[in-house]
C-alpha positions in Angstrom: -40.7 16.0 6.3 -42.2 13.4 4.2 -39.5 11.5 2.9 -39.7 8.0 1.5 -43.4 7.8 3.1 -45.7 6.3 0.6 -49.1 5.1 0.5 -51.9 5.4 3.1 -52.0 3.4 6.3 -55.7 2.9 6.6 -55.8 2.3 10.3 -54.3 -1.0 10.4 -51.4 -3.4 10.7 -48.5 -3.6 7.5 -50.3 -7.8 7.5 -53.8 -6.4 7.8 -53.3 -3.7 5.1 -51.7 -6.0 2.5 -54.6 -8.6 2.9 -57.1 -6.2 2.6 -55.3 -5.1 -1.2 -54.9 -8.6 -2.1 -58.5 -9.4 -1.5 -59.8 -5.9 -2.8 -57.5 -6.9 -6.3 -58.8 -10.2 -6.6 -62.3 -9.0 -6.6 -61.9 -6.7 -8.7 -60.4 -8.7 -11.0 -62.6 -11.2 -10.8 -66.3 -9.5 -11.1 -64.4 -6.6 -12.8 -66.6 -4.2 -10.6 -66.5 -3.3 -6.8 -67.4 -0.7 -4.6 -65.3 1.0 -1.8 -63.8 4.0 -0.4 -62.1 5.9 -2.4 -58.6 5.9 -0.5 -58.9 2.4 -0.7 -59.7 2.2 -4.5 -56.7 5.1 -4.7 -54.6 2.0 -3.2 -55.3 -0.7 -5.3 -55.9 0.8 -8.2 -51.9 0.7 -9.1 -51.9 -3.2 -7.6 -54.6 -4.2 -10.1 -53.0 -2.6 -13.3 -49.7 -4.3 -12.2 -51.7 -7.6 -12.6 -52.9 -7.0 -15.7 -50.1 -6.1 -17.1 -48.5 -9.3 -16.2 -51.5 -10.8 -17.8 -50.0 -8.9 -21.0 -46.5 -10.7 -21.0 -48.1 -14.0 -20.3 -44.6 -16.3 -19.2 -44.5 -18.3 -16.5 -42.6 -16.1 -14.8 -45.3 -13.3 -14.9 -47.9 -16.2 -14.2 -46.1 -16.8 -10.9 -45.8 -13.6 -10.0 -48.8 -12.8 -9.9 -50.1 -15.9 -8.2 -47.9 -14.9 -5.3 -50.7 -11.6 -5.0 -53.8 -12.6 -6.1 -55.4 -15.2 -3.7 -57.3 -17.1 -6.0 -55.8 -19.4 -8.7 -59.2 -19.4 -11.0 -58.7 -15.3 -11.1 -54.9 -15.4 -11.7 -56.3 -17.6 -14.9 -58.4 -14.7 -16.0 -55.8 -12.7 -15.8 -54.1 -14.5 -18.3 -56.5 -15.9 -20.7 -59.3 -12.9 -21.0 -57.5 -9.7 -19.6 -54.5 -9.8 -21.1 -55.8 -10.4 -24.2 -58.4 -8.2 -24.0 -56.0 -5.0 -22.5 -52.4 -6.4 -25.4 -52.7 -2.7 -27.7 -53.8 -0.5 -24.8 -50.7 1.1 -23.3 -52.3 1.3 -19.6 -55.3 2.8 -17.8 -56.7 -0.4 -17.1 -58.9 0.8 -14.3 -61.8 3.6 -13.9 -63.0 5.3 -10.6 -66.8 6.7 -10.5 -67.5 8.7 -7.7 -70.6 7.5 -5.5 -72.6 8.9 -3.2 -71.1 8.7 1.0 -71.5 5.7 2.4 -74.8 6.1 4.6 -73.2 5.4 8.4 -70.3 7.5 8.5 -70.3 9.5 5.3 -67.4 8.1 3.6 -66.6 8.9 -0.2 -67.0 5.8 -1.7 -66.2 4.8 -5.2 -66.9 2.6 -8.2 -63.4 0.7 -9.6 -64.2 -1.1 -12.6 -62.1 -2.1 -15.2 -62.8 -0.5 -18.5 -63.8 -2.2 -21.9 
């Protein structure tokens, strides 16, 4: 039975995995556009609306928590002064996933996340 399994393991280490979504979140958040599997867009998809929607309350509590995720200071600052702003009457549904062709070596789905306007 399943119980109180979530998420996907990707093949890699609990430290591995949570770098890879940090770094995935920050770029998304910071050319609002990336490209990658589609378990892995599945993943972070959830991560980067959580952002965001700290980005919405805009205290320094929320500021802090969300520089303890995102790896880049300059993005976190985004966050706060353009996407929050931009995202304060939509209720949530931050993100959008595009399917793409398979990725060409091993015929992966692969995905478009971008954030919508």
């Amino acid at each position: 039975m399943r119980h109180n399994i979530k998420g996907r393991r990707l093949s890699r280490a609990s430290g591995h995995r949570k770098a890879l979504y940090r770094n995935l979140v920050t770029a998304l958040l910071r050319h609002e556009k990336i490209v990658t599997t589609e378990a892995k867009a599945k993943e972070v998809r959830g991560m980067a609306e959580k952002m965001i929607t700290l980005g919405k309350k805009s205290g320094l509590h929320s500021y802090r928590q969300a520089l303890t995720f995102i790896t880049d200071k300059k993005v976190t600052e985004k966050v706060f002064s353009v996407l929050g702003p931009r995202y304060q009457e939509r209720a949530g549904g931050y993100t959008r996933m595009t399917k793409l062709e398979p990725r060409m070596g091993d015929n992966a789905p692969m995905v478009q996340l971008e954030l919508v306007k």
